[in-house]
C-alpha positions as a printed NumPy array, in Angstrom:
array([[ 20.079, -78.06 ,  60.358],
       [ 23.771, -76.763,  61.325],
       [ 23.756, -73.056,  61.478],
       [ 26.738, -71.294,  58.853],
       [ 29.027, -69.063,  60.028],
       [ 27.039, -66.262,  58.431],
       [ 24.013, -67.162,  60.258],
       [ 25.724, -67.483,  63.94 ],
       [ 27.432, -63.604,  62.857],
       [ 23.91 , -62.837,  62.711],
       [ 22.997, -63.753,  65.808],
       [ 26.356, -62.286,  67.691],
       [ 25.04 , -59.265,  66.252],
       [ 21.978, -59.023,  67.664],
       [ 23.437, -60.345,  70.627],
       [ 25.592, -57.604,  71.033],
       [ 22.912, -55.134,  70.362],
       [ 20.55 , -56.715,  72.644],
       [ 19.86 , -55.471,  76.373],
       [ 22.658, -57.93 ,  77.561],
       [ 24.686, -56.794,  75.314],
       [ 27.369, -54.336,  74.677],
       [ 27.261, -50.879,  76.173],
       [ 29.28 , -49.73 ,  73.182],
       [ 27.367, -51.974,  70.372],
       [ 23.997, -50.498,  71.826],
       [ 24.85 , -46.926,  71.968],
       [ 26.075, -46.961,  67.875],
       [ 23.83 , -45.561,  65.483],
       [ 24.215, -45.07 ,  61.984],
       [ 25.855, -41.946,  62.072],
       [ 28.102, -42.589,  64.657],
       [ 29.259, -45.888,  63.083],
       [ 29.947, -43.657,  59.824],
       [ 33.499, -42.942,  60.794],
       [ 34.227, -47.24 ,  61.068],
       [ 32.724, -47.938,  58.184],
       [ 35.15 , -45.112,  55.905],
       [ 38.166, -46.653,  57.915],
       [ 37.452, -50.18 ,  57.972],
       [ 36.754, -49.579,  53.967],
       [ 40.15 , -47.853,  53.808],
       [ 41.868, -50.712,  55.572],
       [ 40.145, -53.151,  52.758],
       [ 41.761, -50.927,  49.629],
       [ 44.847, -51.372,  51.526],
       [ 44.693, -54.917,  51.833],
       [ 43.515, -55.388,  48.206],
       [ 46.288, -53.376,  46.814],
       [ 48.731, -54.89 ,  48.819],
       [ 47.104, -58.897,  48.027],
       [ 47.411, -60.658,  50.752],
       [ 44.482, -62.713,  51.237],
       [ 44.808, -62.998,  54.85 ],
       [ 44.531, -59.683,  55.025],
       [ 41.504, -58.991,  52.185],
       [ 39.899, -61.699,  54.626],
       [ 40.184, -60.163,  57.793],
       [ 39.084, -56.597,  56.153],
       [ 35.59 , -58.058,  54.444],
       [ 35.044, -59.564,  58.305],
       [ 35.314, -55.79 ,  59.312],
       [ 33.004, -54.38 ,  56.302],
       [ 30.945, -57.37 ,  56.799],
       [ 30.492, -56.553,  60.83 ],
       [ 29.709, -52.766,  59.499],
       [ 26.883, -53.962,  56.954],
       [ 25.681, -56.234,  59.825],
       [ 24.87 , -53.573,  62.457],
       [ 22.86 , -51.256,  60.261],
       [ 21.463, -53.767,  58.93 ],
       [ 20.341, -55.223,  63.186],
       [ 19.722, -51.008,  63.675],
       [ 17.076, -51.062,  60.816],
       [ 15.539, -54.561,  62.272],
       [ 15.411, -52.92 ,  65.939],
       [ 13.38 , -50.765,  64.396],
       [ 10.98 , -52.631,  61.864],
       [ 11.771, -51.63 ,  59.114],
       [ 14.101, -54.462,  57.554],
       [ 16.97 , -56.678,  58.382],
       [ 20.155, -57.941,  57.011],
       [ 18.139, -60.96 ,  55.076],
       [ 16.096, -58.114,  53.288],
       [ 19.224, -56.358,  52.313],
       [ 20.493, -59.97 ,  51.095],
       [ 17.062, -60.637,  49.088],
       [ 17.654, -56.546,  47.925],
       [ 20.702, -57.423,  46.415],
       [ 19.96 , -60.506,  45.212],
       [ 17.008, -58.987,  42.979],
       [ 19.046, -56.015,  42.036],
       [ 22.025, -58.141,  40.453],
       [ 19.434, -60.491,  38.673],
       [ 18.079, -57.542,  37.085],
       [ 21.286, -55.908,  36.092],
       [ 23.002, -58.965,  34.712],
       [ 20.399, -59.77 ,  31.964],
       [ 22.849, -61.015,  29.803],
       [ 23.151, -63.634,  32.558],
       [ 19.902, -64.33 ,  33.803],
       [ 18.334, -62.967,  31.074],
       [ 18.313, -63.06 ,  27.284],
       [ 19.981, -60.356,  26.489],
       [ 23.521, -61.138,  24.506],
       [ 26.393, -58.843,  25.46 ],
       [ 30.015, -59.262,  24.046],
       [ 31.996, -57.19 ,  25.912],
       [ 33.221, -56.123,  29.533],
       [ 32.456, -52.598,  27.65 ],
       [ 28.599, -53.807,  26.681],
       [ 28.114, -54.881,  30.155],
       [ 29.106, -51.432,  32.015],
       [ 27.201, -49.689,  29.342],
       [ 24.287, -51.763,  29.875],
       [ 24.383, -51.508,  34.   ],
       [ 24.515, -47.924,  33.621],
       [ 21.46 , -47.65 ,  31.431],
       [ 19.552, -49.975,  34.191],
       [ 20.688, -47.898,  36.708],
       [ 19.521, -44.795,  34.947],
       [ 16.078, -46.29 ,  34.446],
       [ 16.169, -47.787,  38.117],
       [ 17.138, -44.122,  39.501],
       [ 13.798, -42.582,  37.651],
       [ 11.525, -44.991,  38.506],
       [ 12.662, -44.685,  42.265],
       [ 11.668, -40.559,  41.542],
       [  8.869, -41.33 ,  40.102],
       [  7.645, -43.652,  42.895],
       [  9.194, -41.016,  45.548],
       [  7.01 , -38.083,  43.907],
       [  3.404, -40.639,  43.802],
       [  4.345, -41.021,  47.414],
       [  3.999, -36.881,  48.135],
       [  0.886, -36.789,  46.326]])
């Protein structure tokens, strides 16, 4: 099977993290890729405001790149990688959209904000909850 363009990002990712790699790619940790991420974000807004899509293209590729090497610092590490952040997100929007995937019936863009905001309330104290068992 043909690999996507996502999927050969991916692996110039890890490629440029790897020992092979890039000095500079290799050194960058989470906080010092902090500063990028706020100005390649920035440069987005700008882009979006101004609506050129060749632009708002070429910005996501930046944000994109930024998701991408956290997400490769996390794997180098074991904990998860960028497909676990997909299958994350994935999960979380199922659950928030009930009125989608669901069979909940909401009429307005009003309803729906209302209604992601009470998930995310309930989502926040379970997370507490489950932080506090873990102390124990």
């Amino acid at each position: 099977m043909a690999k996507t363009p996502l999927d050969r990002l991916i692996g110039l990712v890890r490629v440029l993290r790897s020992p092979g790699g890039c000095p500079w790619d290799r050194a960058q940790t989470h906080v010092s890729l902090i500063p990028y991420l706020r100005e390649e974000c920035r440069e987005l807004e700008k882009a979006l405001r101004r609506g050129r899509w060749h632009e708002i293209e070429d910005e996501l590729g930046d944000v994109l790149l930024q998701v991408l090497l956290h997400a490769r610092i996390e794997e180098e590490k074991g904990r998860f990688g960028v497909q676990d952040v997909a299958r994350s997100l994935e999960i979380k929007l199922r659950r928030r959209h009930p009125h989608v995937f669901g069979k909940k019936r909401l009429k307005s863009a009003a309803d729906v904000l209302r209604n992601w905001d009470e998930i995310k309330s309930e989502e926040r104290r379970l997370r507490r909850r489950d932080v506090k068992s873990r102390r124990l």
